[in-house]
C-alpha positions as CSV (number, residue, x, y, z in Angstrom):
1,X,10.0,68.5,22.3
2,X,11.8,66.0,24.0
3,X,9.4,65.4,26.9
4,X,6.5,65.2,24.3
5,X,8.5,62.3,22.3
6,X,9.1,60.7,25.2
7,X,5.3,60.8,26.4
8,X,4.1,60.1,23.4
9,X,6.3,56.7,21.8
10,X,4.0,54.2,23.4
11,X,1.4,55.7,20.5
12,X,3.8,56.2,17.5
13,X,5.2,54.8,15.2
14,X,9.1,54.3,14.1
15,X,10.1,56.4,11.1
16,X,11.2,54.2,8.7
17,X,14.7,55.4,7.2
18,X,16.4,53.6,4.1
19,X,19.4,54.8,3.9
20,X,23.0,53.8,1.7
21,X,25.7,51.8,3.2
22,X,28.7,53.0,1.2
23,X,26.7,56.3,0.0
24,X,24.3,57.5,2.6
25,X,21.7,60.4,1.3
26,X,22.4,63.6,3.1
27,X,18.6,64.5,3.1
28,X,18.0,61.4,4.5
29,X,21.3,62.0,7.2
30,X,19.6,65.1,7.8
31,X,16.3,64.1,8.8
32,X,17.6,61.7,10.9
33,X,20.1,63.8,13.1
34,X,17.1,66.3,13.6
35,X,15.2,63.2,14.6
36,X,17.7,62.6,17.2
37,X,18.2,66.6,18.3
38,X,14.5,66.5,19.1
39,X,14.7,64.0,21.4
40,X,14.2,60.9,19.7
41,X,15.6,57.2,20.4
42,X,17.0,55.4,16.9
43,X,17.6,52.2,15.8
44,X,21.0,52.3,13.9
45,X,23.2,49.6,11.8
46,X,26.9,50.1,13.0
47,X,30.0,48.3,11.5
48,X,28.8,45.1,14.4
49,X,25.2,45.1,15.2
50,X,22.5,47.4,15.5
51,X,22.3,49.9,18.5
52,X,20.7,52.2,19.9
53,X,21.3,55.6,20.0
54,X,20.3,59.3,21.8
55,X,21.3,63.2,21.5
56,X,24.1,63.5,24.4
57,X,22.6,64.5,27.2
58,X,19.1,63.8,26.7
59,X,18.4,62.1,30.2
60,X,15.0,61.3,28.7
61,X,15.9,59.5,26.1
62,X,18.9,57.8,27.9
63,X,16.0,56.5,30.4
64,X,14.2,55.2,27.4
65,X,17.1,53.1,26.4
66,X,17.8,51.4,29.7
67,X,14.4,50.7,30.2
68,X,14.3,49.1,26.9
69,X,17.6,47.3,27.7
70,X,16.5,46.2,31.7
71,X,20.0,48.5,32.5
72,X,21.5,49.8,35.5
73,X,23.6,52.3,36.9
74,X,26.8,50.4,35.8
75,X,26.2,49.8,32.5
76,X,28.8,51.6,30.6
77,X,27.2,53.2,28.0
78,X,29.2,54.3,24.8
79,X,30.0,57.9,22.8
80,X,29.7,57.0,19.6
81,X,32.4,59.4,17.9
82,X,33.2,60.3,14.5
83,X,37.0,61.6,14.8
84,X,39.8,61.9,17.3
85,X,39.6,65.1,17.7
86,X,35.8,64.8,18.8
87,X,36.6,61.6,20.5
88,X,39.2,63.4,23.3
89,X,37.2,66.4,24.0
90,X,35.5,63.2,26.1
91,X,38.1,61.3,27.6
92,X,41.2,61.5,28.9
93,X,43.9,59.5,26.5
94,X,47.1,58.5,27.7
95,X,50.0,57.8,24.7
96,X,49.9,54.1,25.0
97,X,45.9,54.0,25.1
98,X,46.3,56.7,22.2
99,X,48.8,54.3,20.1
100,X,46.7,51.0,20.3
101,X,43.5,52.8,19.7
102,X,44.6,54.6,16.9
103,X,46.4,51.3,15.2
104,X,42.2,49.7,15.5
105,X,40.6,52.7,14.7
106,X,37.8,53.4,12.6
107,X,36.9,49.8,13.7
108,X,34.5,47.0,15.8
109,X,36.0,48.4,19.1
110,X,34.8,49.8,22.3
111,X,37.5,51.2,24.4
112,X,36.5,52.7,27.9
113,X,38.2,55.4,29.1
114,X,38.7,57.8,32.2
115,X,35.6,60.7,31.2
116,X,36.4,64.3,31.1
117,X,33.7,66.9,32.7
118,X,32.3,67.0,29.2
119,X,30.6,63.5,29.9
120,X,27.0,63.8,31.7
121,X,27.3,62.2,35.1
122,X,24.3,60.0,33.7
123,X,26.8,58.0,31.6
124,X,29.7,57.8,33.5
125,X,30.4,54.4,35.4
126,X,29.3,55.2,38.8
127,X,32.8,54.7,40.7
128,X,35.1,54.4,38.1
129,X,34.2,57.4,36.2
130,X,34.8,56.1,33.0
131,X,32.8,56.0,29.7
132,X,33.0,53.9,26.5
133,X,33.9,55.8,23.4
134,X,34.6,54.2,19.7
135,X,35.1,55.1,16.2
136,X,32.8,52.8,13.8
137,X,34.0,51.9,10.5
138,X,30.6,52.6,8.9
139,X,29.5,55.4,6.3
140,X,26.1,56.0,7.7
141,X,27.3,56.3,11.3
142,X,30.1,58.4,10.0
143,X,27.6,61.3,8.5
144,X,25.4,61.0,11.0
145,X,27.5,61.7,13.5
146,X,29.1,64.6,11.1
147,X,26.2,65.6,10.9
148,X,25.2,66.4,14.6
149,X,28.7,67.6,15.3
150,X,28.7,65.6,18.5
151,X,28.6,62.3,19.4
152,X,25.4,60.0,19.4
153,X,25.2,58.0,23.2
154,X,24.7,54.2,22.2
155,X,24.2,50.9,23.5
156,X,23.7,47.6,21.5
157,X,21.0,46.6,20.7
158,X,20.2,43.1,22.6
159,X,17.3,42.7,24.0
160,X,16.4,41.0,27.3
161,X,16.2,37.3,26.4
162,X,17.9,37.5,23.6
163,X,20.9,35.9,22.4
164,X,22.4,37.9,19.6
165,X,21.6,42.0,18.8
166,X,19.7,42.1,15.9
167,X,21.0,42.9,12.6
168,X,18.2,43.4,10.2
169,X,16.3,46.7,10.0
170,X,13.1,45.0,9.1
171,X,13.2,43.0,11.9
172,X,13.9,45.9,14.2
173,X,10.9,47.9,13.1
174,X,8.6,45.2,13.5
175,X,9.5,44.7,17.0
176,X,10.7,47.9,18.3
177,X,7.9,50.1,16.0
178,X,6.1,51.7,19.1
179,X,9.1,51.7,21.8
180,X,11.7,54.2,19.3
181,X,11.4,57.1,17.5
182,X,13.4,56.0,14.5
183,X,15.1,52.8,12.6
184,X,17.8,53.3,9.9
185,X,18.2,50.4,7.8
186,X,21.7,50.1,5.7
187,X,21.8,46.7,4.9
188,X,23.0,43.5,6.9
189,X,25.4,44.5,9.3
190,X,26.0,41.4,11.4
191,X,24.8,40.1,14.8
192,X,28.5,40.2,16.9
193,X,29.4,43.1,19.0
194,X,32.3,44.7,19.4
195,X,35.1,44.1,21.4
196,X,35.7,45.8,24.5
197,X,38.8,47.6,25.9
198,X,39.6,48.5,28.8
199,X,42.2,51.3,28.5
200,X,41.9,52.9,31.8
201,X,44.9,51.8,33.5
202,X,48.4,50.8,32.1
203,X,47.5,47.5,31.1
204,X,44.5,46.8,28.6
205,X,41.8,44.8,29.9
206,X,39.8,42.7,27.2
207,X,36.6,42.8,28.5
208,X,34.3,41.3,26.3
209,X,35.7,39.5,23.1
210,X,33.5,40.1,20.2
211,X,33.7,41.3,16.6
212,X,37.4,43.2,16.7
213,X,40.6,41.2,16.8
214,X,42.0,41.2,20.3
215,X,45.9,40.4,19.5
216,X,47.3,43.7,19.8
217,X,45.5,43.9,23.4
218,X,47.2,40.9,24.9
């Protein structure tokens, strides 16, 4: 199924899914987690910008989305998670890393970590062996990711040329209808990323400054 989606998106068009922000419809949650377990590529609102997203070790979806993005080898891509529990089955999470994340967490931050041998190879930073992983502070992500019982692999959504990710869900479907499976619209949710930690090592590393507030981290 996966191999046919991913023959077939240049001829299809995006699912359109209208979903709740504070109350999302669990048919709708449903039909878009299957969506994803059969190999498709979303478009999804998260609590910074839109991203996109993929079943965990779909490698033909995953190429989808770097091709989409113009990405290489050492883009750090991120496992969207929906707990703690889920998140550490993923990386590893010393006490100090464990005490900042969980004083910003659900929230608009990425935090990359060492990967455990749970993590595809595909996604882990090529010589660091690390991975991104965060907790969104958004309902819809919340069930969806419930609702698959494992994480969703993700990467914002900015396009080559672009400034800013996008953050409507019209404006994703009309220029993203034929190159994803899938867009979830849940209102406005902002064009600034989120910020990104680096937590591998004893001392944080800010790594991008974005939507989540940094103070803790310096």
């Amino acid at each position: 199924m996966a191999q046919a989606l991913a023959r077939t998106s240049a001829h299809r068009v995006a699912r359109y899914f209208d979903i709740h922000q504070d109350n999302p419809q669990p048919r709708l949650i449903r039909e878009v987690a299957n969506l994803v377990r059969d190999g498709g590529l979303i478009a999804y609102p998260t609590d910074s910008s839109y991203a996109l997203g993929c079943q965990l070790g779909n490698t033909a979806s995953l190429a989808r989305m770097k091709a989409l993005r113009h990405l290489d080898d050492k883009h750090h891509f991120t496992l969207v998670c929906h707990d703690f529990a889920q998140l550490s089955q993923f990386v590893r999470v010393g006490n100090t890393a464990f005490r900042l994340m969980k004083a910003s967490t659900p929230g608009r931050y990425t935090f990359i970590l060492p990967a455990t041998k749970e993590v595809p190879r595909k996604l882990m930073h090529p010589r660091q062996k690390t991975v991104g992983v965060r907790i969104p502070d958004n309902a819809v992500v919340q069930a969806l990711v419930a609702e698959l019982g494992e994480p969703i692999i993700s990467t914002t959504l900015l396009l080559p040329g672009d400034e800013r990710p996008m953050a409507q869900g019209w404006e994703v479907k009309d220029r993203l209808d034929n190159q994803v499976d899938g867009v979830v619209d849940a209102g406005d949710c902002g064009t600034e990323p989120t910020t990104v930690i680096d937590l591998s090592e004893a001392t944080p590393k800010i790594l991008r400054r974005g939507s989540g507030d940094t103070a803790r981290f310096e």
